[in-house]
N, C-alpha and C positions, 0 to 999 in steps of 0.2 A: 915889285917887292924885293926889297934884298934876301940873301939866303939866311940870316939870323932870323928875323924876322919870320922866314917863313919856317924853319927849323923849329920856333921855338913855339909858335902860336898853331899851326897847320893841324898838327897828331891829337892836340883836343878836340878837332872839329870832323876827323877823320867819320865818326858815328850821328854825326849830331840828325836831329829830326828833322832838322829840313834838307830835302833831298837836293837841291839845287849848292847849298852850303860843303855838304856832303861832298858831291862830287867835284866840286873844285876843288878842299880841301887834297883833296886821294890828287887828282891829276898834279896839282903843284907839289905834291909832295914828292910823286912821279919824276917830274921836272926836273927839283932841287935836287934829287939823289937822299932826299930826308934819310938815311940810317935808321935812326930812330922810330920812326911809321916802321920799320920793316916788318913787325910780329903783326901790329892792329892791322896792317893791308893782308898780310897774308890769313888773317881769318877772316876778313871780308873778301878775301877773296874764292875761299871757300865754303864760308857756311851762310853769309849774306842773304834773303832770301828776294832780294831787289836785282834781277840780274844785271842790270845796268851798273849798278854798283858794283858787282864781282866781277863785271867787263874792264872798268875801269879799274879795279883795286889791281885783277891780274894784269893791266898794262904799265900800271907804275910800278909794279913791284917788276918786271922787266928792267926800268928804268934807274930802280932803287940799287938793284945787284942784278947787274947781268950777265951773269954766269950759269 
């Protein structure tokens, strides 16, 4: 995927209900350096109640700004 592409489409799926959707979303968002995911990952990364989810949300937001 290109990074428009995933920049643009990625951060609506970041919540979506299916969990397998979900976590690819968060991880390429990870990937691309998405900016924009940075708020939705970082509340999935803490109030999530799927830990798998807040494992991954808190690996890409590493990815997102790592600082």
């Amino acid at each position: 995927m290109s990074r428009p592409v995933v920049a643009r489409e990625m951060p609506r799926l970041l919540d979506a209900s299916d969990r397998d959707a979900s976590l690819t979303a968060i991880e390429l968002c990870g990937l691309y350096g998405v900016q924009a995911a940075y708020r939705d990952l970082a509340k999935l990364a803490v109030y999530d109640a799927d830990p798998v989810r807040r494992m991954f949300a808190s690996r890409a937001l590493s990815d997102v700004n790592p600082q």
